[in-house]
RODO-2510 file (C-alpha; in nm, 4 decimals, decimal comma):
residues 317
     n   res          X          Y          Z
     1     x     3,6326     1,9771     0,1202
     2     x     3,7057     2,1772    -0,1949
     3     x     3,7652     2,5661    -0,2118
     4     x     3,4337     2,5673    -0,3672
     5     x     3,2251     2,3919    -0,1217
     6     x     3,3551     2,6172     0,1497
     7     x     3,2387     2,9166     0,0329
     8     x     2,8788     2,7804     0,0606
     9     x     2,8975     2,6666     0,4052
    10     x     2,6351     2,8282     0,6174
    11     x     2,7197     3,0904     0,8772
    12     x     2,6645     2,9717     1,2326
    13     x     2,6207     2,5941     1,1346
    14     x     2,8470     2,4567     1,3765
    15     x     2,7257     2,7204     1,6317
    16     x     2,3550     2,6115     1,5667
    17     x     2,4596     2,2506     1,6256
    18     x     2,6256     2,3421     1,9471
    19     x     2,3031     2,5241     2,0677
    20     x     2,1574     2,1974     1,9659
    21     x     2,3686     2,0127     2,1944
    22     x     2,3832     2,2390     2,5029
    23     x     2,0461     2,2828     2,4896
    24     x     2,0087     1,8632     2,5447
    25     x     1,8604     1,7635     2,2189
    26     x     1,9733     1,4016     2,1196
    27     x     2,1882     1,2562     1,9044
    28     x     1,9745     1,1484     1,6797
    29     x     1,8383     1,4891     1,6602
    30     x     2,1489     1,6452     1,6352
    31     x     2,2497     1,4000     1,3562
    32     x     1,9266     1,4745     1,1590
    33     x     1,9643     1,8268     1,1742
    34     x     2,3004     1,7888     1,0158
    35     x     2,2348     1,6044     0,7708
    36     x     1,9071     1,7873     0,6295
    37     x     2,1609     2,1002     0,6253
    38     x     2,4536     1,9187     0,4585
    39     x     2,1212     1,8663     0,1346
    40     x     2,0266     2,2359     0,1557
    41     x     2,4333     2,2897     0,1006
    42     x     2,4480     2,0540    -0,1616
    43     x     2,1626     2,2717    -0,3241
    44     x     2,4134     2,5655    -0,2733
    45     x     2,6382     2,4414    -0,4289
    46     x     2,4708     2,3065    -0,7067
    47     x     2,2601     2,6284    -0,8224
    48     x     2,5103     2,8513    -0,7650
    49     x     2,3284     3,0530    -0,4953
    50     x     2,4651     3,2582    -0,2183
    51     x     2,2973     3,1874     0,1102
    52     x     2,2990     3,6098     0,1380
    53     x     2,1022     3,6161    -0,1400
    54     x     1,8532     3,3587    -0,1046
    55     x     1,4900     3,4631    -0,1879
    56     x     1,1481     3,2639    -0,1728
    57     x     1,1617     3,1616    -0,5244
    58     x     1,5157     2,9628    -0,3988
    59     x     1,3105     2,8432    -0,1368
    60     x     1,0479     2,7276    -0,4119
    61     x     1,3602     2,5852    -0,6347
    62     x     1,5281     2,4008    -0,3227
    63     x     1,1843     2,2538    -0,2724
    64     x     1,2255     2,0747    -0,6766
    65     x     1,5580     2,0160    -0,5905
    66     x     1,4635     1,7777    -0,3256
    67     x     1,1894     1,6629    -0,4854
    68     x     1,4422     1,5327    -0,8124
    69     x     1,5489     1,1973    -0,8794
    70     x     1,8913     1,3026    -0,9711
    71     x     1,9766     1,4990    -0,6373
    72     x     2,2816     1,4397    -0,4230
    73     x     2,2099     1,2271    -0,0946
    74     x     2,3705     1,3180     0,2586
    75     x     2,6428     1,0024     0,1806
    76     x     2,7225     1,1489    -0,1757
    77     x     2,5306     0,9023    -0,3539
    78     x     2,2480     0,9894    -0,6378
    79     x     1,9256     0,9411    -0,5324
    80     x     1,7169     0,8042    -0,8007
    81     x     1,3909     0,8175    -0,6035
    82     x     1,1961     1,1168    -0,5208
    83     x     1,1347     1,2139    -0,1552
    84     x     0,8274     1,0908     0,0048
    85     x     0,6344     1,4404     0,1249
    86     x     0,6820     1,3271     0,4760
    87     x     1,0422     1,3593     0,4399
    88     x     1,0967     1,6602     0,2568
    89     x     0,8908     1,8645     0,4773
    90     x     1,1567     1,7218     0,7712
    91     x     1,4633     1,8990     0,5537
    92     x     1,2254     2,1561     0,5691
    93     x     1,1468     2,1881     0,8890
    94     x     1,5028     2,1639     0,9624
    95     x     1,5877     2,5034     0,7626
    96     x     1,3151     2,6805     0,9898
    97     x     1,4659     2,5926     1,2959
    98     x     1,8110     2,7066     1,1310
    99     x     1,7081     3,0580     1,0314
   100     x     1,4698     3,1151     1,3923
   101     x     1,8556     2,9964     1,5395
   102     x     1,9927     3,2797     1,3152
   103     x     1,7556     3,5786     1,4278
   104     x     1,7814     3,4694     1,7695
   105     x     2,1063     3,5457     1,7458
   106     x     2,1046     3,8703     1,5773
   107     x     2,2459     3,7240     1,2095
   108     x     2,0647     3,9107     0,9455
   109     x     1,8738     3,5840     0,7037
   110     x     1,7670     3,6988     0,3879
   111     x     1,4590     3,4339     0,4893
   112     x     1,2648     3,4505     0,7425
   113     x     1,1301     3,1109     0,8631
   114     x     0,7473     3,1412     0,8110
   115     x     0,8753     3,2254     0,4401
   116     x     0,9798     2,8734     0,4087
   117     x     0,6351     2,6932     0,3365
   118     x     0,5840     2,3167     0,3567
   119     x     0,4472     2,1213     0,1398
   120     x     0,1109     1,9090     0,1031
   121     x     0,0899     1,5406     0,2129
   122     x    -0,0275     1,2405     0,0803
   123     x    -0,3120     1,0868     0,2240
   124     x    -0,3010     0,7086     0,2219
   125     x    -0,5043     0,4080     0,3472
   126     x    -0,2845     0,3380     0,6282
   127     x    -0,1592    -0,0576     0,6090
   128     x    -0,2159    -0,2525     0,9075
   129     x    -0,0843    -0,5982     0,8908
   130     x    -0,3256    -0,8320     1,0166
   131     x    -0,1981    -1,0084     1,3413
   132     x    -0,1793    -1,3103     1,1972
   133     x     0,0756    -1,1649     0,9534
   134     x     0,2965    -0,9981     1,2032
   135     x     0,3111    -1,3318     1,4444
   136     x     0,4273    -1,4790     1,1258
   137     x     0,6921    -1,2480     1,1023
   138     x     0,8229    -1,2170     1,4509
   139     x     0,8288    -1,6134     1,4607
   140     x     1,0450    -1,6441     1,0759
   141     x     1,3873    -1,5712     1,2527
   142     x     1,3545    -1,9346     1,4172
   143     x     1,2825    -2,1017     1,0646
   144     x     1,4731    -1,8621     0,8415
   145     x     1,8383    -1,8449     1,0572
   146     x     2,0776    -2,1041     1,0343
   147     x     2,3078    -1,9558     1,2775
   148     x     2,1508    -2,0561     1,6389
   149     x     2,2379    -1,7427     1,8167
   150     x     2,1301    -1,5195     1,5184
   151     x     1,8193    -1,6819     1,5128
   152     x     1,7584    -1,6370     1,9006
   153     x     1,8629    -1,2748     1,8741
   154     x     1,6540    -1,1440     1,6310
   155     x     1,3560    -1,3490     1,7545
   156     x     1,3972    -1,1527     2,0558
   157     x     1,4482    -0,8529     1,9018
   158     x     1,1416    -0,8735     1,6917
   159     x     0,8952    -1,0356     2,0298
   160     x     1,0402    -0,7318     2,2426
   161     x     0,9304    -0,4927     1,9931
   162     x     0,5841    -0,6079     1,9690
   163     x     0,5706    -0,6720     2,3121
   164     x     0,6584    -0,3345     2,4207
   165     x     0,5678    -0,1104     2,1123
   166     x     0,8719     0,0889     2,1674
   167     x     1,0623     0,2411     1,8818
   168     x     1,3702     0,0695     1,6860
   169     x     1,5904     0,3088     1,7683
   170     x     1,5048     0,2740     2,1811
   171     x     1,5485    -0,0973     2,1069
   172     x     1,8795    -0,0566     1,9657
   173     x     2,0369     0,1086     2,2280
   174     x     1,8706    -0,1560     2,5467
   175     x     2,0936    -0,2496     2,7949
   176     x     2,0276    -0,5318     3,0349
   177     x     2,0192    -0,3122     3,3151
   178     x     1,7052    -0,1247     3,1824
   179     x     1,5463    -0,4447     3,2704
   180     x     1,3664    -0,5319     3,6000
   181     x     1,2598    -0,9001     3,7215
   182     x     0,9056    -0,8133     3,6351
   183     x     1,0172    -0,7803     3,2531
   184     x     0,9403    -0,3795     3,3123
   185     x     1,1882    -0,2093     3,1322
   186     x     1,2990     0,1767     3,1798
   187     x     1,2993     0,3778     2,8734
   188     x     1,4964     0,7084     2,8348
   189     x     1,2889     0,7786     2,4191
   190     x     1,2388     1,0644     2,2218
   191     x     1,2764     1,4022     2,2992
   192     x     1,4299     1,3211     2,6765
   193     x     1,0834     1,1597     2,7747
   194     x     1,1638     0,8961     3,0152
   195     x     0,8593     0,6196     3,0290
   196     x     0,8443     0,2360     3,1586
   197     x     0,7244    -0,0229     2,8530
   198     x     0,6315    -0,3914     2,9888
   199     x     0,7622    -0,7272     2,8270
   200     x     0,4876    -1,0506     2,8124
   201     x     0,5322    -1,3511     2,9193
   202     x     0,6158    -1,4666     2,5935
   203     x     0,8469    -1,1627     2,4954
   204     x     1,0369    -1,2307     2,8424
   205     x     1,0902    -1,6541     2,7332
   206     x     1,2505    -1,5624     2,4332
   207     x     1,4773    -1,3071     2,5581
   208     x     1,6031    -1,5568     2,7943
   209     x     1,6583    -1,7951     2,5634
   210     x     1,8756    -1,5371     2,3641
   211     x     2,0948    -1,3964     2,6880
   212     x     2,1422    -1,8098     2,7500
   213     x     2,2538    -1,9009     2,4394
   214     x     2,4642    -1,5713     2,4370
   215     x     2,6437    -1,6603     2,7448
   216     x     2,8645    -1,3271     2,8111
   217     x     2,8412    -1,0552     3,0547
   218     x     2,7937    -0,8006     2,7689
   219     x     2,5996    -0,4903     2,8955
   220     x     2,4131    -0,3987     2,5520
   221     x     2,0885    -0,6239     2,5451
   222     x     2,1201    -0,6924     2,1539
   223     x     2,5003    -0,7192     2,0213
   224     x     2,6239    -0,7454     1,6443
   225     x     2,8582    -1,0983     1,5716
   226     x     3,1494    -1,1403     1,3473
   227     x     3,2578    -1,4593     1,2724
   228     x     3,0779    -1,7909     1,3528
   229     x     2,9770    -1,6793     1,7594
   230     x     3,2176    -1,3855     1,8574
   231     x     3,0079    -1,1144     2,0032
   232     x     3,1250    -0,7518     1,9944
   233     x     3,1797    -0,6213     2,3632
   234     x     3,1070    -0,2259     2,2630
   235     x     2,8939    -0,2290     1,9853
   236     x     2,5220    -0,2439     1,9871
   237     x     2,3123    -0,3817     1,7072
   238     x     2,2741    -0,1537     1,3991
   239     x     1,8639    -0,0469     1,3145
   240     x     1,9331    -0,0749     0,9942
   241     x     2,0253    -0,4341     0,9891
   242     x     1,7014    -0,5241     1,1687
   243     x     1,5065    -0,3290     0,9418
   244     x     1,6657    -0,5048     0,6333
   245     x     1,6009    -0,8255     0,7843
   246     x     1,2450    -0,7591     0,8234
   247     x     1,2514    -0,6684     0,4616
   248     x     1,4270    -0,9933     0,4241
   249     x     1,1915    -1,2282     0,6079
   250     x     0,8724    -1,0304     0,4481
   251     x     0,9682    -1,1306     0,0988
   252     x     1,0279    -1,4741     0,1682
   253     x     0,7316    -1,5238     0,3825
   254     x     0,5361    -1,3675     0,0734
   255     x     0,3547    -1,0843     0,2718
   256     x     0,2726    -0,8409     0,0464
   257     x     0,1889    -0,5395     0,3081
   258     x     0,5126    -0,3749     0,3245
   259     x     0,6644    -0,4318     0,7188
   260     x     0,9225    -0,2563     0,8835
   261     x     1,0130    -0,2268     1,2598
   262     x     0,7713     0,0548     1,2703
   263     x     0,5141    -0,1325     1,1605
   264     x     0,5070    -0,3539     1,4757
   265     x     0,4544    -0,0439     1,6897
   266     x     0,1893     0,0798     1,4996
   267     x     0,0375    -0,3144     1,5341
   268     x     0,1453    -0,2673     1,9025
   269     x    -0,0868     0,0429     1,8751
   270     x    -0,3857    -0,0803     1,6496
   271     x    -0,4482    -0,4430     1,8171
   272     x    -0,4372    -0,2765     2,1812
   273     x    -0,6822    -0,0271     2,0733
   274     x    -0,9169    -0,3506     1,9062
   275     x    -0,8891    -0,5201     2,2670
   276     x    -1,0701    -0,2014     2,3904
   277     x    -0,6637    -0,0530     2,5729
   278     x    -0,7485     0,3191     2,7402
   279     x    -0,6037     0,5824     2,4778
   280     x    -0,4463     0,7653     2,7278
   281     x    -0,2468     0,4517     2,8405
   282     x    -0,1918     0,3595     2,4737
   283     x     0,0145     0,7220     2,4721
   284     x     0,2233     0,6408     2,7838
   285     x     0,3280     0,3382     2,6743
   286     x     0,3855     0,5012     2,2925
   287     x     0,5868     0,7472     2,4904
   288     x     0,3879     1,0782     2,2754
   289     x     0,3383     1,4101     2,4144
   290     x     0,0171     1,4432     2,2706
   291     x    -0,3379     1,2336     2,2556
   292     x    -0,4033     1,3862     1,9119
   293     x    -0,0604     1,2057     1,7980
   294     x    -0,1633     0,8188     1,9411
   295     x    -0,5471     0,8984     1,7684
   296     x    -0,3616     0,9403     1,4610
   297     x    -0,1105     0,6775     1,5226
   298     x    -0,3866     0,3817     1,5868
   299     x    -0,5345     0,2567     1,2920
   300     x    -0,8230    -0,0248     1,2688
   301     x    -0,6706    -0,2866     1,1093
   302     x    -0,8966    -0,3892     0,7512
   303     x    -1,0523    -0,7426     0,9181
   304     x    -1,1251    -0,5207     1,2208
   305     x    -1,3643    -0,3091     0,9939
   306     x    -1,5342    -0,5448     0,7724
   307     x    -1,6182    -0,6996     1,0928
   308     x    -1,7574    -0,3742     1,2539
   309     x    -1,9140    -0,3508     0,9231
   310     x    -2,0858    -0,6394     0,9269
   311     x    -2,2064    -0,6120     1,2663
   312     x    -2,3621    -0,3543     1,2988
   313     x    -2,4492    -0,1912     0,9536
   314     x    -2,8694    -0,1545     0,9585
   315     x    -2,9416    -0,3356     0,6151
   316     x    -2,7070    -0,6354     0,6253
   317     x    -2,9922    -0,8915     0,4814
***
């Protein structure tokens, strides 16, 4: 770190992270937090500004600064895309809960949190691959793989997702022990909520045809290989490279709905709610504090509609 970046570094940072910590948020959290903070340092840096002497107008300036093409990313890279609304009201957000941390503990802020206003999002028709689509998908790791046990692996990966409509990031970190004979599987998810998701039949045949093929007493449910079939005995499988290889198989397959692993939760979601699944049952398995959120998270798929449409619209003929 250069003279120069030091003197930007904001007071209390590593104290606030600490608080963070002791206080039982998770390491994802903790990472995200860092790493919004590490852009609004950047932006520091880059203007010249004194955190002292920040004003609303920064505020308003930091806000264009993450919304430019040409901005710094967390791993030092140049961006070249601008920041979905979602996202920059997270960094946002993030600077909030750093300047409440500060006048909790007595530091004078020249900003007060409520003076850091987020921004408008975009409303979109929300994309809900039609089932058909996301079979497709969670079957194109037995077509598309020419190594057997990568094949079997991310077959698994992608029929426990859908299965259970748990998050990437929970999926990541499964250990076989989390499982029960029953295929019930113990969840420890966001925000410290602990909650049970349920395999099928189907999702349950698969994953034993992985953990066969595998053939090690590994604890981690999902490893990473090197090499032709050596598995990695402490490592667990990266999100990331799931989530590229759903990119992967999507473009080959031709679908032209973008996917991701998300997207098979909110299918998870969507097709439960079509086969007439409680709401409030939807949300425990979702794992979400909050009714309003799974309303908002369960979309009717576009053949759902039309058909709705069709059925009961008063002046069809």
């Amino acid at each position: 770190m250069t003279e120069s970046k030091k003197q930007f570094i904001l007071p209390l940072f590593d104290e606030f992270l600490l608080y963070l910590q002791t206080n039982n948020y998770s390491q994802e959290t903790l990472y995200s937090y860092e790493r919004d903070l590490k852009v609004f340092e950047d932006f520091l840096q880059d203007s010249g500004f004194k955190f002292e002497n920040l004003t609303r107008q920064s505020i308003e300036l930091y806000k264009a600064y993450l919304n430019s093409i040409d901005r710094e990313t967390p791993a030092g890279k140049i961006a070249q895309e601008h920041l979905r609304s979602f996202s920059l009201n997270r960094m946002l957000s993030s600077l909030r809960s750093y300047t409440r941390y500060l006048i909790d503990m007595d530091y004078k802020t020249p900003i007060v949190p409520q003076n850091i206003k987020l921004v408008r999002t975009e409303r979109r028709h929300p994309k809900v691959p039609e089932l058909q689509e996301l079979i497709r998908l969670i079957e194109s790791p037995s077509e598309l793989e020419k190594n057997l046990l990568v094949a079997k692996r991310n077959r698994a990966m992608l029929e426990v997702l859908f299965s259970t409509g748990m998050r990437i990031s929970e999926l990541a970190k499964l250990q076989r022990s989390q499982i029960d004979h029953t295929g019930r599987i113990f969840i420890m998810g966001k925000g410290k909520k602990e909650r049970f998701v349920y395999l099928t039949e189907r999702a349950i045949k698969y994953l034993q045809e992985y953990l066969k093929a595998r053939n090690d007493p590994f604890r981690a449910l999902f490893v990473p290989y090197r090499g032709k079939n050596s598995a990695s005995k402490t490592k667990y499988i990266s999100p990331n490279y799931l989530q590229e290889k759903i990119k992967e198989y999507r473009e080959i397959l031709g679908i032209n709905i973008p996917l991701s692993a998300h997207s098979l939760r909110h299918g998870f979601a969507t097709y439960l709610a079509e086969q007439g699944a409680n709401p409030a049952a939807i949300q425990t398995l979702l794992g979400h504090e909050s009714l309003a959120t799974t309303t908002r998270y369960v979309h009717t798929s576009d053949k759902y509609a039309q058909t709705t449409h069709k059925r009961f619209h008063p002046l069809q003929k």
